[in-house]
C-alpha positions as CSV (number, residue, x, y, z in Angstrom):
1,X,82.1,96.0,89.3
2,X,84.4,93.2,89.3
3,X,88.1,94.0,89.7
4,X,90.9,93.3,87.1
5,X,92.9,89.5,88.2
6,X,96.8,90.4,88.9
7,X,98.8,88.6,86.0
8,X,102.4,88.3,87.3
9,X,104.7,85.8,86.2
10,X,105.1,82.7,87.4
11,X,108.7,82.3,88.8
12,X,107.0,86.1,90.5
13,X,104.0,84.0,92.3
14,X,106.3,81.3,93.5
15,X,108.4,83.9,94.5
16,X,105.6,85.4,96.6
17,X,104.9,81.9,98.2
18,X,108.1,81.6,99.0
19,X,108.4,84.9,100.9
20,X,104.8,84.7,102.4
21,X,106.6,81.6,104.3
22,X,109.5,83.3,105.2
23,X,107.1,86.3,106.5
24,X,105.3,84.0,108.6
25,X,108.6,82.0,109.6
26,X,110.2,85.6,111.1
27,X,107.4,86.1,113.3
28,X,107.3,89.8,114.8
29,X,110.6,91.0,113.7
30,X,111.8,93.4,111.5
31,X,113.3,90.8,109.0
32,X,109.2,90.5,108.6
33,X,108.9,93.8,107.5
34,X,111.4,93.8,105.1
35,X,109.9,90.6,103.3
36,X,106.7,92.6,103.0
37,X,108.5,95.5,101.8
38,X,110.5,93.4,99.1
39,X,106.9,92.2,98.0
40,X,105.4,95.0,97.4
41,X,108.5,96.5,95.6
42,X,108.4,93.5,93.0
43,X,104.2,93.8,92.5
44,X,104.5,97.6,92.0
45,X,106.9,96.6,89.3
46,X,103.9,94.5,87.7
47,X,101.2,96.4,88.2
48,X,102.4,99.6,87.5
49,X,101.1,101.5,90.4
50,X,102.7,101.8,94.2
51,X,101.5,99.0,96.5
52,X,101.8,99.6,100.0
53,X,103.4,97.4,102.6
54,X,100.2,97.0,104.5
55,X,98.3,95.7,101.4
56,X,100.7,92.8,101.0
57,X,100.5,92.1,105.0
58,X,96.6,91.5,103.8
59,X,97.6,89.8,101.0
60,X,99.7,87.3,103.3
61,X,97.2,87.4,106.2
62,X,94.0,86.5,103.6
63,X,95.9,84.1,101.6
64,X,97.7,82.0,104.9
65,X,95.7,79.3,104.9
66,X,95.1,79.0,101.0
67,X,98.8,77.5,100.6
C-alpha cells in the first residue's frame, strides 16, 4: 500500500534543511537533541499526529546525503 507524501509548507521544508545541518553541525551533543526535538514538534503540528524524536533522527540520517 503506498503511503500518503507529507505536504508541509515550504518556508517548513527549508526550515527542516536548515536544522538537519545544524543537527549534523552539533555533533553528539545535547544541542543535537534539541534540534531533533524542535523538528518533530513543528511536523506533529502538520501532520496532525505525535512524531517521535527518533523518527526525525531517521529522517535526518536517510536524507544526509540527499541535500
Amino acid at each position: 500500500m503506498p503511503r500518503k507524501q507529507l505536504e508541509v509548507p515550504p518556508a517548513v521544508a527549508r526550515q527542516f534543511i536548515k536544522d538537519m545541518r545544524a543537527f549534523f553541525a552539533a555533533g553528539l551533543s545535547p544541542k543535537a537533541d534539541a534540534i531533533a526535538a524542535q523538528q518533530a514538534w513543528l511536523f506533529s503540528q502538520h501532520v496532525h499526529k505525535a512524531v517521535k524524536v527518533h523518527e526525525v533522527k531517521e529522517l535526518f540520517y536517510a536524507m544526509k546525503h540527499q541535500v
